[in-house]
C-alpha positions as CSV (number, residue, x, y, z in Angstrom):
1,X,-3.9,104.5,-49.6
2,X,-6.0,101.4,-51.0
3,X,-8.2,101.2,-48.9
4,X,-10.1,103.8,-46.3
5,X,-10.8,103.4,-42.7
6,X,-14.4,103.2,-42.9
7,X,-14.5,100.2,-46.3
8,X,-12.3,98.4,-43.8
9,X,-14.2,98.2,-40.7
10,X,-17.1,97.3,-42.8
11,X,-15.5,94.9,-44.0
12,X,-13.8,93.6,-41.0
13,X,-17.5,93.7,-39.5
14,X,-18.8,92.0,-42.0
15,X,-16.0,89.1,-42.2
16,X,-16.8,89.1,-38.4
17,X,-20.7,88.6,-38.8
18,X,-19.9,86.2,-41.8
19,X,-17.3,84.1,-39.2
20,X,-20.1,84.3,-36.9
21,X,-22.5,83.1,-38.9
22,X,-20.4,80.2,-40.0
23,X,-19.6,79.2,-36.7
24,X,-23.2,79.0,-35.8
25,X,-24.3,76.8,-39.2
26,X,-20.9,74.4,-38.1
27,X,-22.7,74.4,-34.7
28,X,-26.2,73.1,-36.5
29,X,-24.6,71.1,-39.0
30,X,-22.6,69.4,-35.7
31,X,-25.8,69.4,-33.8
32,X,-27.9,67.7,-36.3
33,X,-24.9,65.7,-36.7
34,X,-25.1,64.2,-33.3
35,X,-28.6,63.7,-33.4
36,X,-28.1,61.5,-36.4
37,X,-25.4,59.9,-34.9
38,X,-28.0,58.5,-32.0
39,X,-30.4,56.2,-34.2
40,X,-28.1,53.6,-35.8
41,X,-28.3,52.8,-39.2
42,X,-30.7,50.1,-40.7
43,X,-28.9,47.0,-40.0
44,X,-26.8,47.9,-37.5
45,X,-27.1,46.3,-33.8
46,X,-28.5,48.4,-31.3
47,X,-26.3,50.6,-28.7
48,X,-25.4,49.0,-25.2
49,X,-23.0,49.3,-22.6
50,X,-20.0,46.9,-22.2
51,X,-21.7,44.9,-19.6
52,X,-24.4,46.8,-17.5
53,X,-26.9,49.5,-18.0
54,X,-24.8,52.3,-15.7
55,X,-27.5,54.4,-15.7
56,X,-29.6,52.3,-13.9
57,X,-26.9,52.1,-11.2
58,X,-28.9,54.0,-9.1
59,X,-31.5,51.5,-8.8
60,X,-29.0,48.6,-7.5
61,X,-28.6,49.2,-3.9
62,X,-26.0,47.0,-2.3
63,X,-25.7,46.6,1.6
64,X,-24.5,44.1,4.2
65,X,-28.1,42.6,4.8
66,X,-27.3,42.1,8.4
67,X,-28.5,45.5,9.1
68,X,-31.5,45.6,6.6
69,X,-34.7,44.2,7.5
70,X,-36.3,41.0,5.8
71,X,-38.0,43.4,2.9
72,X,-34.6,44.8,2.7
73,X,-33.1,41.5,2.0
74,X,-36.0,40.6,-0.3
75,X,-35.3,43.7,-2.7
76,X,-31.6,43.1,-2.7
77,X,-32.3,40.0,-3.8
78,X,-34.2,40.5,-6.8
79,X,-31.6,43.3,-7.6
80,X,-29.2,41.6,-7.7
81,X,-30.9,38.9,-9.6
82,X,-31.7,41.1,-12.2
83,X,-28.3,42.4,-13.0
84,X,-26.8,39.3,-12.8
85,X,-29.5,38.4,-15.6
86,X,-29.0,41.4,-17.4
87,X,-25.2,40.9,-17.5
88,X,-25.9,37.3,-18.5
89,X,-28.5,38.7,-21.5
90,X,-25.9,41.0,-23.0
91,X,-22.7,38.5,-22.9
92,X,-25.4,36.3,-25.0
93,X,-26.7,39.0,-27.7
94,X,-22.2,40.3,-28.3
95,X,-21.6,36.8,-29.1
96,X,-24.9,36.0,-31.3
97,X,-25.4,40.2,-33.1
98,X,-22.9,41.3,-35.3
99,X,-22.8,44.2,-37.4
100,X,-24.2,42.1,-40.3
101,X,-26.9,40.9,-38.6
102,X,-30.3,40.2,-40.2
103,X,-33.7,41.1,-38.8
104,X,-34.7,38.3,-37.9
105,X,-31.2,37.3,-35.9
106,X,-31.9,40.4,-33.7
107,X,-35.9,39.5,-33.3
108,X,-34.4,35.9,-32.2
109,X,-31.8,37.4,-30.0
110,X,-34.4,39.9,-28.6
111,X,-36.6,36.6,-28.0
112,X,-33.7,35.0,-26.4
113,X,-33.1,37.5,-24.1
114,X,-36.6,38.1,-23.3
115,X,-36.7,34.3,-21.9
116,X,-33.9,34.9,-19.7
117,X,-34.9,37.6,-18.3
118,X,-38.1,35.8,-17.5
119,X,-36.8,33.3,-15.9
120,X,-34.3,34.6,-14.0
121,X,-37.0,37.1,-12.3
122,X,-39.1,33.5,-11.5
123,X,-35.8,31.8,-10.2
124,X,-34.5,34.6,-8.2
125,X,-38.3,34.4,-6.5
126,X,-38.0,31.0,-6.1
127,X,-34.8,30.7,-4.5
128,X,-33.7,31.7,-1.3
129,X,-29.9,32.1,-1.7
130,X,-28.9,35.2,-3.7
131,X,-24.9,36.6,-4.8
132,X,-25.1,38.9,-2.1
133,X,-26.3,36.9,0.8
134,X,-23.8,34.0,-0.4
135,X,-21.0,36.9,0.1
136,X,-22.8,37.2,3.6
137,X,-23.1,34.2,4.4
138,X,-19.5,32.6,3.5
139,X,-17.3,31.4,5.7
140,X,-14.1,33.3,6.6
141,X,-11.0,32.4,4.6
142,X,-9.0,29.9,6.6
143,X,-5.9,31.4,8.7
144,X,-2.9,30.7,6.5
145,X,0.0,29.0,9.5
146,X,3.1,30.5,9.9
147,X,5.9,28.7,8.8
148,X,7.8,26.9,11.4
149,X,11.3,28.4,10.6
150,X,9.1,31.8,11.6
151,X,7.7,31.0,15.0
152,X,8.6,32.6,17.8
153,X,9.9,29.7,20.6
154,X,8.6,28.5,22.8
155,X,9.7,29.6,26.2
156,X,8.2,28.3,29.9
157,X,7.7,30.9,31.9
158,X,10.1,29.9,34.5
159,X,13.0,30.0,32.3
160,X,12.1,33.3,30.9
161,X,15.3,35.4,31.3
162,X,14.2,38.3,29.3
163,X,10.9,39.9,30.1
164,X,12.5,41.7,32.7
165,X,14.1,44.0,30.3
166,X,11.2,44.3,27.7
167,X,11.3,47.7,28.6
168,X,14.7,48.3,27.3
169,X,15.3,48.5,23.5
170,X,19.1,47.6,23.5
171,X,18.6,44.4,25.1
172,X,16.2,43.2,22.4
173,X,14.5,41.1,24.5
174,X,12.0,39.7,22.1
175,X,14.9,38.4,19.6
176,X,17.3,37.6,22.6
177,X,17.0,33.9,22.3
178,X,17.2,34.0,18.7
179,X,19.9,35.5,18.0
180,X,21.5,34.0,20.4
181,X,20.5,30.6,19.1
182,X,21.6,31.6,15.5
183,X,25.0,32.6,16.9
184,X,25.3,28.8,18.5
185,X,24.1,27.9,14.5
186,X,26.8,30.0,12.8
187,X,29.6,28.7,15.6
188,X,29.5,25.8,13.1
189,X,31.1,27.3,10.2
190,X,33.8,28.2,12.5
191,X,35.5,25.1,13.3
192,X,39.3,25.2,13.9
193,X,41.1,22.5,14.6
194,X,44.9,22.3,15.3
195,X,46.3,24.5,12.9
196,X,50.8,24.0,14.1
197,X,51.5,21.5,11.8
198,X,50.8,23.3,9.3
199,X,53.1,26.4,11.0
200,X,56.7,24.8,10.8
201,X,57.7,28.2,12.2
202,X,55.5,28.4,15.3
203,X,54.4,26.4,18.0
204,X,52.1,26.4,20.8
205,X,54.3,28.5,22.7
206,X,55.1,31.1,20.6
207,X,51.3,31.5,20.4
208,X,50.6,32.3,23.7
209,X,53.2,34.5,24.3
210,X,51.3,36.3,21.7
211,X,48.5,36.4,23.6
212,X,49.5,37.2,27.0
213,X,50.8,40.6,24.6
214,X,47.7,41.3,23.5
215,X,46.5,41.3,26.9
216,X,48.5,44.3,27.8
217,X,47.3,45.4,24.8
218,X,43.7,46.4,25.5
219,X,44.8,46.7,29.1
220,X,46.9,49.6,27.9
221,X,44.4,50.7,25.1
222,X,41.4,50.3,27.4
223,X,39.5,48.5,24.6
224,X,36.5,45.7,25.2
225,X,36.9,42.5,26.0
226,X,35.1,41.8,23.1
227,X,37.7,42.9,21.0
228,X,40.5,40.8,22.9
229,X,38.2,37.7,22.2
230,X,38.2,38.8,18.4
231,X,41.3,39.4,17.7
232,X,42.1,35.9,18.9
233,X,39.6,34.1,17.0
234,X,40.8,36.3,13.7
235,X,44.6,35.5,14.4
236,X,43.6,31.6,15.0
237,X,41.7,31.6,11.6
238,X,44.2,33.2,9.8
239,X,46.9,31.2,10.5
240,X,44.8,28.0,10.2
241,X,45.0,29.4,6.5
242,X,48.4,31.0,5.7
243,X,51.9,29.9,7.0
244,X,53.6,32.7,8.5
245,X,57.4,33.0,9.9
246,X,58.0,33.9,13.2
247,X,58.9,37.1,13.2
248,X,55.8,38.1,11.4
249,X,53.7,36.9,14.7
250,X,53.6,39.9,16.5
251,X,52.6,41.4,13.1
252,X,49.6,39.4,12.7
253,X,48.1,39.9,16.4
254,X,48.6,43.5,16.0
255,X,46.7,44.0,12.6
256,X,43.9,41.2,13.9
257,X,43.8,43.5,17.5
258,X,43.3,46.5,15.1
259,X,40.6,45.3,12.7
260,X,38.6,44.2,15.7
261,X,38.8,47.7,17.2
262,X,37.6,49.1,13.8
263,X,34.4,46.4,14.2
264,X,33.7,46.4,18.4
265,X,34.9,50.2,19.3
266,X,33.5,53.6,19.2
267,X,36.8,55.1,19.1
268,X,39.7,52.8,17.7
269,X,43.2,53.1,17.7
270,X,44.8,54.6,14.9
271,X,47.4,52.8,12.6
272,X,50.4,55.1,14.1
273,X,49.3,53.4,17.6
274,X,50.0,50.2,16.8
275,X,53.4,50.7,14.9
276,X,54.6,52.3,18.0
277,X,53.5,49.2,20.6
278,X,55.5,47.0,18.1
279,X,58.3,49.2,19.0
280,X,58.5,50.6,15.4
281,X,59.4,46.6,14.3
282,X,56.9,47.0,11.2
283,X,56.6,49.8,8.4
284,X,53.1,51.2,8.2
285,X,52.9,50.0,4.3
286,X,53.6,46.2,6.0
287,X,50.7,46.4,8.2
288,X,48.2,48.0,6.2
289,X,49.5,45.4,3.3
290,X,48.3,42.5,6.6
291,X,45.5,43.9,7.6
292,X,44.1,43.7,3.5
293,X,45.6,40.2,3.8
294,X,43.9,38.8,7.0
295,X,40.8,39.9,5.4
296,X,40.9,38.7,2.2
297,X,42.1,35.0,3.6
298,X,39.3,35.5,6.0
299,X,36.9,36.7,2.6
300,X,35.8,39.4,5.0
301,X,33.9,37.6,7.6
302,X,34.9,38.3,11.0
303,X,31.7,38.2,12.5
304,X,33.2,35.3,14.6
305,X,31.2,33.9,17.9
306,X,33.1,34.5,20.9
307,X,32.6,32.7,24.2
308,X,32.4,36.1,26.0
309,X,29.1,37.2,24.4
310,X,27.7,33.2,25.9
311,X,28.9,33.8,29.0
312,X,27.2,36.8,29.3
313,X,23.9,35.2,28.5
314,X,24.2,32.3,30.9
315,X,25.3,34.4,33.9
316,X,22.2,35.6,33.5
317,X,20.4,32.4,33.4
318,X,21.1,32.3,37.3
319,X,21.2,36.2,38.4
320,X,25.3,35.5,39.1
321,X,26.7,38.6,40.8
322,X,29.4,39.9,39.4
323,X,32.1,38.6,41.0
324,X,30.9,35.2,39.9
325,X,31.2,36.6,36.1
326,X,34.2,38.1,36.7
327,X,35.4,34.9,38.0
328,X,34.0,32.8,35.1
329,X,35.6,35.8,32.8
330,X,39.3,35.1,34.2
331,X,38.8,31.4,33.2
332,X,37.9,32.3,29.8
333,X,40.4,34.5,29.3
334,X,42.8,32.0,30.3
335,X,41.9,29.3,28.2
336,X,42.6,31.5,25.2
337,X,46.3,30.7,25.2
338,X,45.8,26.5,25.5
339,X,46.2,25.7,22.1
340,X,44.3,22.3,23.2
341,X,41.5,24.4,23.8
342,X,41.1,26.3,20.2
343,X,39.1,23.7,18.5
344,X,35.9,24.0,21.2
345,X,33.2,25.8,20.1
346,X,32.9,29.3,22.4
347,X,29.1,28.8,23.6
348,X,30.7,25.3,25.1
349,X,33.9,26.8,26.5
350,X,31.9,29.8,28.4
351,X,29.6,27.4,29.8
352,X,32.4,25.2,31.1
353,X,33.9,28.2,32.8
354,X,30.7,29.6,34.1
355,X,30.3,25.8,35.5
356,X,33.7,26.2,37.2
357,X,32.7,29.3,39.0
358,X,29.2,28.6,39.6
359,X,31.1,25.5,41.4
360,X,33.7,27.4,43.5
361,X,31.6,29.9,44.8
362,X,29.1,27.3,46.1
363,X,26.4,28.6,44.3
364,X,25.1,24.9,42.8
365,X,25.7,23.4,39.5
366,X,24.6,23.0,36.4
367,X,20.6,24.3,36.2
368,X,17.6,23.7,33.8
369,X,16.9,26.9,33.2
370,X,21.3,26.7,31.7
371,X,20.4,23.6,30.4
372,X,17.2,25.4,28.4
373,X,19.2,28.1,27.0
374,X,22.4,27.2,26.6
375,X,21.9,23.4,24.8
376,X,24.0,21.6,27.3
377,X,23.6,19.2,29.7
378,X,26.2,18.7,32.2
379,X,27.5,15.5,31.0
380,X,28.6,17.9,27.9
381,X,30.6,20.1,29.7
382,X,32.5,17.3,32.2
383,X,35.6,17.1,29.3
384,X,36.5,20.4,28.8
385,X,36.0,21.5,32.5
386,X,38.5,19.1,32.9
387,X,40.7,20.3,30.8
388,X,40.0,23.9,32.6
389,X,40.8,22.5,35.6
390,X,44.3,20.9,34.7
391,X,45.2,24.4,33.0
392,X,44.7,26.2,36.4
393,X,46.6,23.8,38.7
394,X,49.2,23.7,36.5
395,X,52.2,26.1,37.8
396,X,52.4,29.9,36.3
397,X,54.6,30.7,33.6
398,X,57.0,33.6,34.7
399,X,56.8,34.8,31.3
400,X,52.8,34.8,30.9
401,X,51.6,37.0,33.6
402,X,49.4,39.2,32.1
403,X,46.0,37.8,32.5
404,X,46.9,36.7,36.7
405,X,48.4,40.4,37.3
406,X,45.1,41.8,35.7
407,X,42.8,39.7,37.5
408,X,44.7,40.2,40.8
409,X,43.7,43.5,40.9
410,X,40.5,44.9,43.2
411,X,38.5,46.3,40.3
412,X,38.2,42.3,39.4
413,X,37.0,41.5,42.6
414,X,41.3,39.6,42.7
415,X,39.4,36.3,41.3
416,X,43.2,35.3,40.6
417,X,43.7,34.6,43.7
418,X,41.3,32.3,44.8
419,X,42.1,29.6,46.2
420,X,41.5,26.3,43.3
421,X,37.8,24.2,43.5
422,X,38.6,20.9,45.1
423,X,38.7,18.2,42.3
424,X,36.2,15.7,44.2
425,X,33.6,18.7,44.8
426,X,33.8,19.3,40.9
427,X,33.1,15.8,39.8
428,X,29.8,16.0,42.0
429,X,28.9,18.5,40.3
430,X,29.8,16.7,37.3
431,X,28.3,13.4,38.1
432,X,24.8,13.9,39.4
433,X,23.5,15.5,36.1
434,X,24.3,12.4,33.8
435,X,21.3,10.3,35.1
436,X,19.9,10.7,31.8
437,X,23.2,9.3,30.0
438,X,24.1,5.6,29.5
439,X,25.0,3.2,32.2
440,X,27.3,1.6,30.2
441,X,29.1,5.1,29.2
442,X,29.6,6.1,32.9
443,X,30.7,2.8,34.3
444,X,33.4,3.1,31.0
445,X,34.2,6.2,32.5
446,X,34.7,5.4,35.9
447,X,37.1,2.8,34.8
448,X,38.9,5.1,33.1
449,X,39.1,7.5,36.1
């Protein structure tokens, strides 16, 4: 063996002692090092801080100087002063000393700082206003204004409809009249106008039979109301678009019926369900190939305003029971298969037929607290209720039924078979609330009559 046990623990020992000893003159060497390290060369500008002395941090005390007395405000004052100075003093000596600066640049800088100093101490004694107290003192920063597309309206407090329910998160009372007035907005973009020329295969007819169908449909289904109303307004707006042949009607109400179930109901019909009310006429391929059709004509918006959700809202503008809805409901429904009547806008159609019933119940006319939420004055709906009125008196078809039988029935209160408003009794109703209008339009109209 080289080398013994003992030689090398002696040696390990001493390697230890000498690493020891090393360590501790690298400590010295570093410690002498650092104390160099703290008085600059000759020539070179004296240590600082980047802008303030932070170890005289301490000294600063800043409080509000409401709750300090006026000593208290006097210190804070001058210590503020002098920081300010300070901070003022050192911005001046990093842009005058640089590392080649002579003696006597650092003597003048010194100098300059000096007089600053000086009198910044004689101002801050002389004046009364310090940074502090000016922060006090300020004025509040002006309110900014809401923008006025962000207000909330204005509502009088006798034509508040909705505080009643505040209570109740699903009415949304606080948004209630906005959305409803946003839903009058987007009516606009929604326009139809008579779309059978442009149908050589249909006609008005054909149309309505259609309807009276779909009738049964959601009778039979037990589906909303809402989505009868829907599927209408998508089958209207899809053919406004695309010509069709006849015997691709039923085809199109179907699909429309079952893309509004998929959008208003909980549970929707399946596909198989409407295949077999159309008597196995269509293929399932065919309608699932119409239902991406109707859609992509319609470029997927079928969020369409419907008169029933208006109607709604201004029945309860004047507390009306619910056989006055109900009533106002069947007159809705049946103006959806008057062609004449697809071009009016739905908030204007529901408030005709709420007009209507209002009118042959007895229960008054046309309101303000209506004429507040709805938009309309009663001068506005006279030609369309009209028009309601010569679609009622008119004698039923054998073949449309469906909307009569349903509302004949005692779980609609059998609104179908009241007895027709007297015409003169309407036209009061009518006449009274154009005051406001021209004199000239309503003697024109008069004549007319």
């Amino acid at each position: 063996m080289p080398f013994s046990r003992g030689k090398k623990a002696t040696a390990t020992a001493g390697s230890k002692m000498s690493k020891v000893g090393a360590t501790s003159t690298e400590n010295q060497e570093e410690g002498s090092q650092v104390k160099r390290s703290s008085s600059p060369p000759h020539g070179a500008p004296k240590k600082r801080t980047a802008f303030i002395d932070i170890t005289n941090a301490h000294k600063v005390q800043l409080s509000l100087p409401i709750k300090k007395k006026d000593a208290g405000k006097k210190a804070t004052k001058k210590a503020a002063a002098a920081v300010s100075a300070k901070n003022q003093a050192n911005l001046i000596k990093s842009s005058s000393v640089t590392s080649e600066g002579t003696a006597s640049e650092r003597e003048k800088t010194d100098t300059e700082e000096d007089r600053i100093l000086s009198s910044s101490s004689s101002s801050s004694q002389s004046d009364a206003s310090s940074p502090v107290e000016e922060l006090a003192d300020a004025a509040p920063p002006a309110v900014r204004e809401i923008p006025a597309h962000l207000r909330k309206p204005h509502i009088p407090k006798e034509f508040d409809i909705d505080s009643e329910s505040a209570e109740d998160t699903y009415m949304c009372a606080e948004y209630a009249k906005d959305i409803f007035d946003y839903l009058k907005q987007r009516e606009e973009s929604f326009v139809l106008c008579d779309y059978m020329p442009k149908q050589p295969s249909l006609n008005p007819e054909m149309r309505a039979i259609l309807i009276d169908w779909l009738v049964e449909v959601q009778e039979n289904f037990e589906l909303y109301h809402e989505t009868l109303y829907l599927a209408v307004k998508m089958t209207d707006h899809f053919l406004a678009k695309f010509p069709i042949h006849r015997e691709m009607l039923q085809l199109v109400g179907s699909t429309a019926m079952l893309i509004a179930s998929k959008f208003e109901e909980r549970s929707p019909p399946c596909v198989d369900d409407f295949l077999y009310i159309c008597d196995d006429a269509y293929k399932r391929e065919e309608l699932i190939a119409m239902e991406a059709n109707i859609l992509k004509t319609l470029s997927f918006d079928i969020s369409i305003p419907i008169p029933y959700w208006f109607l709604r809202r201004y029945a309860k503008c004047v507390s009306a029971g619910m056989d006055t809805l109900t009533l106002a409901r069947y007159f809705c429904e049946m103006s959806l298969m008057e062609m004449d009547l697809v071009p009016e806008r739905g908030s204007l159609l529901a408030a005709a037929c709420l007009l209507m019933a209002l009118v042959t119940k007895d229960l008054g006319g046309w309101t303000p607290c209506l004429q507040f939420h709805s938009g309309y004055k009663a001068s506005d709906l006279a030609a369309v209720v009209r028009r309601l009125y010569v679609m009622l008196l008119a004698p039923p078809d054998d073949k449309l039924r469906a909307i009569r039988n349903k509302y004949s029935h005692k779980v609609f209160f059998e609104v179908a078979s009241l007895p027709l408003v007297n015409l003169d009794v309407l036209e009061k109703a009518l006449v009274p609330q154009c005051d406001d209008a021209d004199p000239s339009d309503l003697s024109q109209k008069s004549e007319t009559e």
